[in-house]
N, C-alpha and C positions, 0 to 999 in steps of 0.2 A: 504493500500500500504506500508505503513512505516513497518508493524506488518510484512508482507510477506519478506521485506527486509531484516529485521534485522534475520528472521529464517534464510532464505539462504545464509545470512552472516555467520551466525554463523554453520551450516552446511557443509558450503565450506571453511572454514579456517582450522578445521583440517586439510581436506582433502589435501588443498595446501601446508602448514607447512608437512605433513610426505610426500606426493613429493617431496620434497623440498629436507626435511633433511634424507630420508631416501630409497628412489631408487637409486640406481647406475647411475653415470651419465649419460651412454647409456641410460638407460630406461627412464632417465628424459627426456633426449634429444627427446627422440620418443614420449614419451606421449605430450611433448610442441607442438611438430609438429602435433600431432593430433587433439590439442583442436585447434589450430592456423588451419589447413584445415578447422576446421568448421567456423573459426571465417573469411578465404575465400568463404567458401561458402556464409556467410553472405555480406561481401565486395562485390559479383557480385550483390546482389540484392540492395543494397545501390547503387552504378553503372548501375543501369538499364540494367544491361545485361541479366536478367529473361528471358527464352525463344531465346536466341540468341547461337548460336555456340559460340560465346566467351566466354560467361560464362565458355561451357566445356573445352577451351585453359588455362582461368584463371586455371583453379582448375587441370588440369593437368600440367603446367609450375609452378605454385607452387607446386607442390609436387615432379616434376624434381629438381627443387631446392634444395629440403630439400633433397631430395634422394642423390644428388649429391653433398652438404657441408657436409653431414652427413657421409659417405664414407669417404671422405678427409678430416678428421677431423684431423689425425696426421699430416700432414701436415700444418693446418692452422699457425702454431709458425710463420714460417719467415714472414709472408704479415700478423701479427695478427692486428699492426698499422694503418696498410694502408687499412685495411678490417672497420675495425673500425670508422678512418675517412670519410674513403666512405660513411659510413652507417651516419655517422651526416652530410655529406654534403648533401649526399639525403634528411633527412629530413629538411634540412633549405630551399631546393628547393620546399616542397611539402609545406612547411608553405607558399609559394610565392601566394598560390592558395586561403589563408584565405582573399586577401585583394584584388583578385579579382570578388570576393562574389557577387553576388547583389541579392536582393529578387526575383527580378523577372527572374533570373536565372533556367532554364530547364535541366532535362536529355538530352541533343543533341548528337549527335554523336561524337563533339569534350569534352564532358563532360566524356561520355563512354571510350575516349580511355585514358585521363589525370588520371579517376577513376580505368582504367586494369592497369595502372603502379603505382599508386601508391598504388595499391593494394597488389601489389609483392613488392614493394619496402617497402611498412612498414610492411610489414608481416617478409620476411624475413630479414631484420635489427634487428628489434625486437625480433625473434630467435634467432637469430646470436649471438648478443651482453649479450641477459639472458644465451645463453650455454655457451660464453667466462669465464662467471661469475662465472659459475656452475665447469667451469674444471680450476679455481682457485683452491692454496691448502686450501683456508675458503671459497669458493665457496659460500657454503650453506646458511651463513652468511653474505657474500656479497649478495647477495639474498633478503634475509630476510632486512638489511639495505636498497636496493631500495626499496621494498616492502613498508616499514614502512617511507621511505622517500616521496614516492608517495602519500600512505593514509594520511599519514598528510598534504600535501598538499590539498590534497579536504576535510579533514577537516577541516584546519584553517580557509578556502575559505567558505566554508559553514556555518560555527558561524559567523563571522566576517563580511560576507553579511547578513544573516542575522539581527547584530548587527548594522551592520554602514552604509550596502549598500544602493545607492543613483545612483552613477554615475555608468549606465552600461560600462561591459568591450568589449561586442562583441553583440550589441543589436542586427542588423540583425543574427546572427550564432545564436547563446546560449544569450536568455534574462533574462534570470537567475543568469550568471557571472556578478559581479559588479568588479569595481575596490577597493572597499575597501577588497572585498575577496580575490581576486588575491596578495593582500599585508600581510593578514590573514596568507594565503597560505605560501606565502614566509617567514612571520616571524616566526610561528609554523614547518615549518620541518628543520631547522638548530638546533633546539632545540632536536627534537625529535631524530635527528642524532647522534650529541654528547652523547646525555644518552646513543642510541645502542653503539655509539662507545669504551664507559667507562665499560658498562655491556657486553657486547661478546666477545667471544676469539679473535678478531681478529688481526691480526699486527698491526704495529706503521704506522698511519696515522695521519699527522700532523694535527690539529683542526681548524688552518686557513685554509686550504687549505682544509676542509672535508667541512667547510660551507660553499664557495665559490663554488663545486660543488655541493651542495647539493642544496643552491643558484638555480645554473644552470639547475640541475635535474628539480627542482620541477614546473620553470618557463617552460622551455620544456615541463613538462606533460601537463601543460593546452593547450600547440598547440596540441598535441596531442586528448586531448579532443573534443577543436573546430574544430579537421578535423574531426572527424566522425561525429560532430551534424552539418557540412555543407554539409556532403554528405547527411543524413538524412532529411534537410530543403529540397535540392534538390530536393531527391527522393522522401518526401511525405512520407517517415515511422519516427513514434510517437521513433519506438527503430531500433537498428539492428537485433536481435531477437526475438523469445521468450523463449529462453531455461533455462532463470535462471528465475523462479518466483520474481516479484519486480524490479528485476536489468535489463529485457531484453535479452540481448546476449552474446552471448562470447565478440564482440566488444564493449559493451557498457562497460565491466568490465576490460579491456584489452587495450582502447585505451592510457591514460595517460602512462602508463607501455611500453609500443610497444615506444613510442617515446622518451621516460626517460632514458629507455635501455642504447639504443647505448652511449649517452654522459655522462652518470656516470660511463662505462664500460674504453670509451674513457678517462674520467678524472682520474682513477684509473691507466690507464696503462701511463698516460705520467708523472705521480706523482710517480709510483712507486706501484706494486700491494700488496696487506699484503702477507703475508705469503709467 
């Protein structure tokens, strides 16, 4: 499993780095959207909406969506704020769902409809806020810093549990997160930020203020994390996919990122964006 991991890591990183840095931001824009509708397709079946007409509403109202910001995209400047805040006020609403959890908790009917919005809700947040990024003038680079801010968070999280873990963080959701990881976490990606911020082109970003959001970031991915492995306890699947060998899904790869988005996007623009 590890061995299969680390290929398709290493397989799929170029790939993301020349997306990244090197499609036009239209095309980034639509290829995000692309992998994001499969990583909806996978959110209905997490949702238990498999075999139900909603499914097919989910996956067409998300791609109304995207069809429709994507359109009005020169427009987005004036309400860029207030799009932004929206999108982390959504998800500190969806976090509300982590701590009404219980194990013996079912697919139900009221589970199906909590799980179609926030389905659309962190999909397109999460779009939203990586394209705001992207049509930055270091865009790219801003990018590449969440990116690198995230993975270090589930790295630190992952040595650090290993090392010192004890006290679980979220024993019914994910019994795997300790709290000694979750602190891992936090203290290896302020670290890892400052070196990007010293090494890339990017504008004057104060260093207090990059680790306090970065801070912020990395603490956000792991909700991020924990909502997909509670929809997954729910729903009774081991992953959200199977399309990455090792890794699972598009969502398994993709959730920390999807909810990191918005609030580093958001901590950028009320600090002041680089460039």
């Amino acid at each position: 499993m590890l061995k299969q991991r680390v290929i398709t890591a290493l397989l799929l990183l170029p790939l993301a780095l020349a997306a990244v840095f090197m499609l036009p931001t239209q095309a980034f824009m639509l290829l995000l959207a692309i992998i994001l509708m499969g990583g909806c397709l996978e959110y209905s079946r997490l949702a238990g909406l498999s075999g139900h007409s909603s499914a097919y509403l989910l996956i067409f109202l998300q791609a109304a969506i995207f069809s429709t910001l994507f359109v009005l995209r020169d427009v987005w400047g004036p309400h860029e704020l207030t799009l932004l805040a929206a999108s982390c006020v959504a998800w500190l609403f969806m976090f509300v769902r982590l701590q009404s959890y219980r194990p013996q908790s079912v697919p139900d009917s009221n589970y199906r409809l909590l799980s179609f919005i926030t389905a659309l809700a962190s999909i397109t947040t999460g779009w939203f806020a990586v394209c705001w990024l992207r049509l930055q003038a270091e865009g790219s680079w801003l990018i590449l810093m969440l990116l690198l801010i995230v993975w270090a968070a589930d790295t630190g999280a992952y040595f650090a549990g290993r090392a010192f873990g004890k006290k679980k963080l979220a024993p019914n959701i994910s019994p795997g997160k300790t709290v000694a990881g979750l602190f891992g976490g936090l203290a290896l990606a302020p670290v890892v930020a400052l070196l990007a911020l010293y090494l890339m082109p990017i504008g004057s970003i104060e260093p207090s203020r990059l680790v306090l959001l970065t801070i912020v970031t990395a603490l956000i991915s792991v909700g991020g994390d924990l909502m997909i492995s509670m929809h997954k306890r729910i729903s009774g699947h081991k992953d959200s996919g199977h399309l990455l060998p090792g890794h699972g899904g598009i969502l398994d790869r993709l959730d920390s990122l999807l909810a990191a988005a918005p609030f580093f996007a958001l901590g950028l623009h009320v600090t002041g964006t680089p460039g």
